[in-house]
C-alpha positions in Angstrom: 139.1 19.1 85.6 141.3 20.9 87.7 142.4 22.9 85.1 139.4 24.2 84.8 138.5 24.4 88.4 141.8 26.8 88.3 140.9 28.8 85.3 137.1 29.3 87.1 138.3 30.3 90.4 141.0 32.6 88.4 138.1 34.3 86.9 136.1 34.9 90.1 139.4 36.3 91.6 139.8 39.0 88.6 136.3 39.8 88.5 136.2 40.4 92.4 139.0 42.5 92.0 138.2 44.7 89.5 134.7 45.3 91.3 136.9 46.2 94.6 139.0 48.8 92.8 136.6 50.4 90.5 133.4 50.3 92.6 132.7 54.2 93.8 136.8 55.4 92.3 136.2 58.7 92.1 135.4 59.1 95.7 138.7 57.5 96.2 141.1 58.6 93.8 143.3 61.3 94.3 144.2 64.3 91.5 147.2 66.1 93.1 150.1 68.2 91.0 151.8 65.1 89.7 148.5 63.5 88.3 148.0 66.8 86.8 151.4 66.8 85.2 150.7 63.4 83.9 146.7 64.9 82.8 148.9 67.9 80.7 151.3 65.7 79.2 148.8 62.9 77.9 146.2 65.2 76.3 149.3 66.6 74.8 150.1 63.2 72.8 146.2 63.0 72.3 146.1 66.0 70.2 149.4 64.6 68.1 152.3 66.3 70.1 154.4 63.0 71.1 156.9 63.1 73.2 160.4 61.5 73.8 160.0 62.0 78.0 158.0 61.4 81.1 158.1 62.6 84.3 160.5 63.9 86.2 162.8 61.4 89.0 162.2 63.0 92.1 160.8 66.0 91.0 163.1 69.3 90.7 166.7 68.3 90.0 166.0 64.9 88.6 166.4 63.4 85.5 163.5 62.3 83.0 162.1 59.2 83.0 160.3 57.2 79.8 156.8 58.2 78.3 155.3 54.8 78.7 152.8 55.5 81.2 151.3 58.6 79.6 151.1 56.3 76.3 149.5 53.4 78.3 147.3 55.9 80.0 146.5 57.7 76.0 143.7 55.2 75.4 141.4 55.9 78.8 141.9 60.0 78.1 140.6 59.5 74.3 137.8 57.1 75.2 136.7 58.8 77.9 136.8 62.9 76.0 139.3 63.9 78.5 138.3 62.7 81.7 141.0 62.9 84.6 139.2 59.6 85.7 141.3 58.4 82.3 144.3 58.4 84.6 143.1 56.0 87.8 141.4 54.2 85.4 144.8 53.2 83.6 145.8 52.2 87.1 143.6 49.8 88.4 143.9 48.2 84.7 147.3 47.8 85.4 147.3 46.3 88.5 144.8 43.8 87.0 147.3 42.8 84.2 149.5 42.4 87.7 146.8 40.0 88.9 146.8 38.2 85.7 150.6 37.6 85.6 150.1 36.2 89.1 147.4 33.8 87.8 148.7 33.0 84.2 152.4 33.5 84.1 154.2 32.8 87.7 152.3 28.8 87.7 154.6 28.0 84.8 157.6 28.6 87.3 156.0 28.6 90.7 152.5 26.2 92.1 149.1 26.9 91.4 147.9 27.0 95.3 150.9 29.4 95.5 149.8 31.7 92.8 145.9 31.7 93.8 146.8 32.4 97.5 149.2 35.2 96.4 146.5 36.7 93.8 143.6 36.2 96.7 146.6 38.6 99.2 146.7 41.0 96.4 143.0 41.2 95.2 141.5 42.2 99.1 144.5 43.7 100.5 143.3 47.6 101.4 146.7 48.1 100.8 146.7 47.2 96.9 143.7 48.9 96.2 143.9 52.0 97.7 147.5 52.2 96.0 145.5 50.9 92.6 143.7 53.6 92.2 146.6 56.8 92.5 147.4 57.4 88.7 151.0 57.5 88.5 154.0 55.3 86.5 154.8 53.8 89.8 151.5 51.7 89.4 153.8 49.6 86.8 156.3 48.3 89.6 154.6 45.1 90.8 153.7 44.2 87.2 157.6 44.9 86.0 158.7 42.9 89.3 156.5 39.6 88.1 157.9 40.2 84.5 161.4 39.8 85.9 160.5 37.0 87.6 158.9 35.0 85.3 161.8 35.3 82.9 164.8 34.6 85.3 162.9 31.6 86.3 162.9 29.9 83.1 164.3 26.7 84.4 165.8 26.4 80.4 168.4 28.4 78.9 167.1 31.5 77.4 165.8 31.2 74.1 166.5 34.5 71.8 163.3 35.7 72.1 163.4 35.5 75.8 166.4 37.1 75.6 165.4 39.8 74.0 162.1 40.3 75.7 164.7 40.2 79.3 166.5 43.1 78.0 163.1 44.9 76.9 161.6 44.4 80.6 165.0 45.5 82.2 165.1 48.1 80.3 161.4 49.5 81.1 163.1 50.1 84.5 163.8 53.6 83.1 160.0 54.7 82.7 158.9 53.2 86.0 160.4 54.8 88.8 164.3 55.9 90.0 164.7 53.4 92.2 164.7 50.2 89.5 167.2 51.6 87.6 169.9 50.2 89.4 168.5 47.4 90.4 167.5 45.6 87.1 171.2 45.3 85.8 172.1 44.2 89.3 169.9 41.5 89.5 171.0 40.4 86.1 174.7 40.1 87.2 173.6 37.0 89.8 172.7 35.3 86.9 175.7 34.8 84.9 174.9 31.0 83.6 171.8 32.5 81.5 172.9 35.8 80.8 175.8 34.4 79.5 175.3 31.5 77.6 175.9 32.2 74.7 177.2 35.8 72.4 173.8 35.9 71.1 172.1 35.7 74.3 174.0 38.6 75.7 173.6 40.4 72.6 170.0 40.6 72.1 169.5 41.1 76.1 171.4 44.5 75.1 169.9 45.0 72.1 166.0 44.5 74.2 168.0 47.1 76.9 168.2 49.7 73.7 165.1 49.5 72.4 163.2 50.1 76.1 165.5 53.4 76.7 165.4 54.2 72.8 163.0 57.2 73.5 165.0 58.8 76.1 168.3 58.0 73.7 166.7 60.2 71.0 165.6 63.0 73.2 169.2 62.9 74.6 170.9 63.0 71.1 168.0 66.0 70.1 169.3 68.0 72.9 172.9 68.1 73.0 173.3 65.6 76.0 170.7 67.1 78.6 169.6 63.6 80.1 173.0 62.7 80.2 174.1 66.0 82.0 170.8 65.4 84.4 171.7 62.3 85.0 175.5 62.6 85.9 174.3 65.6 88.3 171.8 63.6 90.0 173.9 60.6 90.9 176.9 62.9 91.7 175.2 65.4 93.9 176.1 65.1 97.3 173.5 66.1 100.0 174.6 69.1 102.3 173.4 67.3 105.4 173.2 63.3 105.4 172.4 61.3 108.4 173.6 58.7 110.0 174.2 55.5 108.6 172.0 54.1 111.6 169.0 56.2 111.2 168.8 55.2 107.5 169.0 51.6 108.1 166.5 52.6 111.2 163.9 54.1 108.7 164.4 51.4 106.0 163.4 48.4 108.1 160.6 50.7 109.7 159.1 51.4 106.1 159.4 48.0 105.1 157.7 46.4 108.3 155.0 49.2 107.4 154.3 47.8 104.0 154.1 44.5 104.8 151.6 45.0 107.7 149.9 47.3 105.5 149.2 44.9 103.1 148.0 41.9 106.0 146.1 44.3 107.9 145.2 48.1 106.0 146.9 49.7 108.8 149.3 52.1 108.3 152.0 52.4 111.1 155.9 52.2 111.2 156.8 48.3 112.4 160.7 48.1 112.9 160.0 44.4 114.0 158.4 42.7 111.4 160.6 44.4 109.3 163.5 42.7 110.7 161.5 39.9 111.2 160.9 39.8 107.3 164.5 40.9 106.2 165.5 37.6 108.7 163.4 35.5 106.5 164.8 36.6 103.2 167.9 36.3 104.4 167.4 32.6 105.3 165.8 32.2 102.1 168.9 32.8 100.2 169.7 28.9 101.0 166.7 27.4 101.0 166.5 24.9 97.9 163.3 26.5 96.3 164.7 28.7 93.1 161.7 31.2 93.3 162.5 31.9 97.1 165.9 32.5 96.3 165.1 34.9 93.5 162.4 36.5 96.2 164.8 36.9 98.6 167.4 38.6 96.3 164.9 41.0 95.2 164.0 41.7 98.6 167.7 42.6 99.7 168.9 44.2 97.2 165.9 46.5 96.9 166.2 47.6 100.5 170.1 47.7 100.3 169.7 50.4 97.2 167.4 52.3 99.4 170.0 52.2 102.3 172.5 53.8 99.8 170.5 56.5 99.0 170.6 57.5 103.1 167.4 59.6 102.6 165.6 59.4 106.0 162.1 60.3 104.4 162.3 58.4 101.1 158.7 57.3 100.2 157.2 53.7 101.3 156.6 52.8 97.1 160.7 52.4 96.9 160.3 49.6 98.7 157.0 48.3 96.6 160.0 45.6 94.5 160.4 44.0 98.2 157.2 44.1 99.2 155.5 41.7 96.4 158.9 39.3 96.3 158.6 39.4 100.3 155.3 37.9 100.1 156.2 35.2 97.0 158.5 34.0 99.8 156.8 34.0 102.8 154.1 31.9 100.5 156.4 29.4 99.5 157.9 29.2 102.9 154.3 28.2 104.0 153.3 26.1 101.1 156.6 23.8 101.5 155.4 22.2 104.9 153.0 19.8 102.9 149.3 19.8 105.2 150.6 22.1 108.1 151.7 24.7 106.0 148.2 24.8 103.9 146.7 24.8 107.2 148.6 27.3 108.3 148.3 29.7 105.3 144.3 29.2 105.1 144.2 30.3 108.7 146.8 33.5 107.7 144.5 33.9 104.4 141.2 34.0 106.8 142.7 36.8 109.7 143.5 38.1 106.3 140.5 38.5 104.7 138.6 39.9 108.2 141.4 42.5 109.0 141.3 44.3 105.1 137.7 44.1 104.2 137.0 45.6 108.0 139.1 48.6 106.7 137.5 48.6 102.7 135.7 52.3 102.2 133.8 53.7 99.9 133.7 57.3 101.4 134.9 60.4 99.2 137.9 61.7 100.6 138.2 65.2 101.5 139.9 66.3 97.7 138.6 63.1 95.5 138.1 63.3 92.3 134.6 62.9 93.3 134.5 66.1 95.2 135.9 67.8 92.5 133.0 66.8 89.7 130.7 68.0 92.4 132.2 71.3 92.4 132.0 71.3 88.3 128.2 70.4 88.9 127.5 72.8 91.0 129.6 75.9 89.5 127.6 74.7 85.8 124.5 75.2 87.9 125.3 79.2 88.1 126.8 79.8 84.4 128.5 78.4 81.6 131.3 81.2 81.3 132.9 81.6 84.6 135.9 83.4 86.0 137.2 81.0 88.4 139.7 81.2 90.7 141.6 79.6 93.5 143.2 80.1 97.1 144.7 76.6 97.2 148.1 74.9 98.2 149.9 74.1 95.4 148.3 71.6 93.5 145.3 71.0 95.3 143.0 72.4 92.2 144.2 70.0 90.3 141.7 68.1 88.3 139.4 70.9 88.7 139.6 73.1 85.3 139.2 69.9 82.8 136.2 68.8 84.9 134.9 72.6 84.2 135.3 72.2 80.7 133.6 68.5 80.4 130.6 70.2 82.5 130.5 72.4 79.4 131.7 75.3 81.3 133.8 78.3 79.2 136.9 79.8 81.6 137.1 83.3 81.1 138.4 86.3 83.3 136.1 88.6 81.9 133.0 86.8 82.7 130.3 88.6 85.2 130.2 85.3 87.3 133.5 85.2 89.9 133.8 81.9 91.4 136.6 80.9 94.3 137.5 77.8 95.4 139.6 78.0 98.4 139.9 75.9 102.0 139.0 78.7 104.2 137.0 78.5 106.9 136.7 82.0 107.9 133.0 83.1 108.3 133.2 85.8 105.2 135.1 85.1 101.8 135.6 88.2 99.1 136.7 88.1 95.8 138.2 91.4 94.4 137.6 93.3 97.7 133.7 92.5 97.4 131.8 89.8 100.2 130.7 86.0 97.9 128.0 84.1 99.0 128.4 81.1 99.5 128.2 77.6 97.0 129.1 75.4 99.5 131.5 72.8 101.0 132.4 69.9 99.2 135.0 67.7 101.7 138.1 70.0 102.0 136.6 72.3 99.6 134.9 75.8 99.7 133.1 76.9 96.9 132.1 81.0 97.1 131.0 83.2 94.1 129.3 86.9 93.4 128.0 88.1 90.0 129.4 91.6 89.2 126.7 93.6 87.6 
């Protein structure tokens, strides 16, 4: 019976939050230049061209990182003829294959209650499902971080295919994002008694560690070292001005009390305080006798200690999304181990919860959604189907606009009599060529002006 009662209230959970994240996306979901990127290089392995790579680490001066994501996101782009919703669909899919690791996989290591409370956390949290719905290979993280978990909680030795799968997962670390890279084999070094069991164990962890960075090997070997070369320059390259040791630390804590407020509230503020305060519970967790807090906590540090090392003052909040997920696996079990107080206390957390994120839950377009962007396609299909279109934009601010021309049916040409502009201006009068447009409109952020040459 309660087996059932589980698997029900599972189901409710993953239906609830995939109505939460796809309800009204367009209106939410960005399309910036890195979507676009992502847009280019996945209708590029749709039309047969496959590739070895995937984006860039940290944009110019970076090293590539693995193709999974664009071939996780192939599917959407073919079933939906080209859409760039493809890409935030692929997203919010992934973060409810998240949801169902927390419901399906961490109970075999971990409580029930635990597991539902955590997936109920993720599921409304404004947090998770605005960060859902951007279209990027960072959307893997939390999904990679409850892999790991699962199998270094085995409370058994690892079985071979275990093993192996261990070595696949750590090695995904190389299509996700920069910031994993050095921590998955770091994480595997505190856990010497299964790593190293046996020859075979160790062996077919490597072997699952090649065949995850296989793609990237063979473009390496295809092109006389380059991702080496990229590589050793990025991890050698010293910064011309670094600051001090103090402001990093400063701005790490900050960012981290930021994302775990974000997620309990949908606010969005630096908290230097609860970071500290949360860093001082993971640090007590380190000797607390629950194995899963202990693994939490570890994550937790050494994800925010890699950060430090980096000494970037402006590094982006997602570094820190590994310690943000195992920082609330923690705090949960902290709760959950004071027997009737501690349920008490979490239902109580879980209610202040619920008010302070769905308070915050939109629906409104953004000022450059996808949304507004399908308007403009609508509207410019309205005037013509050959257009000569052209923008006055920050840099990638059009993008998503051009495939949504051509799924409205609309033919880009420069020698077509319709001129259309898209710009931000707000100045009263808007030319194109030297000659005054009237005007389309304003969609959000968006100006729309055109004139017909005769």
């Amino acid at each position: 019976m309660k087996t059932k009662l589980y698997f029900l209230f599972a189901s409710i959970i993953l239906c609830l939050s995939l109505f939460l994240r796809l309800y009204k996306i367009d209106n939410r979901a960005p399309f910036d230049w890195d979507q676009n990127r992502d847009y280019q290089a996945i209708a590029s392995i749709a039309s047969g061209k496959l590739t070895m790579i995937g984006p860039v680490a940290k944009g110019e001066g970076g090293f590539f990182l693995g193709p999974l994501y664009y071939y996780l996101a192939t599917p959407a782009y073919l079933l939906s003829d080209g859409s760039p919703l493809a890409l935030p669909y692929t997203s919010v899919i992934i973060d409810i294959l998240t949801l169902a690791a927390i419901l399906f996989l961490l109970p075999r290591v971990w409580s029930r209650s635990g597991a539902l409370v955590l997936a109920v956390i993720w599921t409304l949290s404004w947090y998770a499902i605005e960060n859902s719905r951007i279209s990027w290979n960072v959307s893997l993280v939390p999904l990679w971080t409850l892999l790991m978990f699962y199998l270094l909680s085995l409370k058994s030795s690892l079985s071979y295919l275990t093993s192996l799968s261990l070595g696949v997962v750590t090695g995904l670390s190389w299509h996700i994002h920069t910031a994993l890279i050095p921590l998955s084999p770091l994480i595997l070094v505190f856990f010497p008694q299964k790593i190293f069991s046996s020859v075979k164990n160790l062996a077919l962890i490597v072997l699952g560690y090649f065949i995850a960075v296989l793609p990237l090997v063979v473009f390496d070997l295809r092109h006389a070292g380059l991702e080496r070369n990229l590589i050793w320059q990025y991890f050698t390259a010293k910064a011309i001005v670094t600051p001090p040791w103090i402001m990093v630390v400063d701005s790490v804590i900050s960012r981290f009390g930021k994302n775990i407020v974000a997620i309990f509230t949908g606010t969005s503020d630096l908290h230097f305080t609860w970071g500290a305060l949360a860093i001082l519970i993971s640090l007590l967790s380190l000797f607390r006798r629950s194995w899963l807090a202990r693994l939490a906590s570890l994550f937790v540090l050494l994800n925010l200690l890699l950060v430090v090392y980096l000494r970037e003052l402006g590094f982006p909040e997602y570094y820190l999304a590994v310690a943000n997920l195992s920082f609330l696996i923690l705090l949960l079990d902290w709760l959950l181990s004071f027997g009737k107080i501690g349920k008490v206390a979490t239902l109580i957390l879980l209610l202040i919860f619920a008010f302070n994120n769905l308070r915050v839950y939109q629906i409104d377009a953004t000022p450059f959604s996808l949304a507004r962007k399908a308007q403009i396609a609508q509207a410019v299909s309205e005037l013509g189907d050959t257009v000569d279109l052209r923008f006055d934009l920050p840099l990638g601010r059009d993008s998503g606009i051009v495939p949504l021309m051509r799924l409205h049916q609309i033919t880009l040409s420069p020698d077509a009599p319709l001129k259309v502009i898209i710009s931000e201006s707000v100045a009263e009068r808007m030319f194109i060529d030297g000659e005054l447009t009237q005007d389309l409109g304003r969609f959000g952020g968006l100006r729309v002006s055109y004139r017909v040459v005769q």
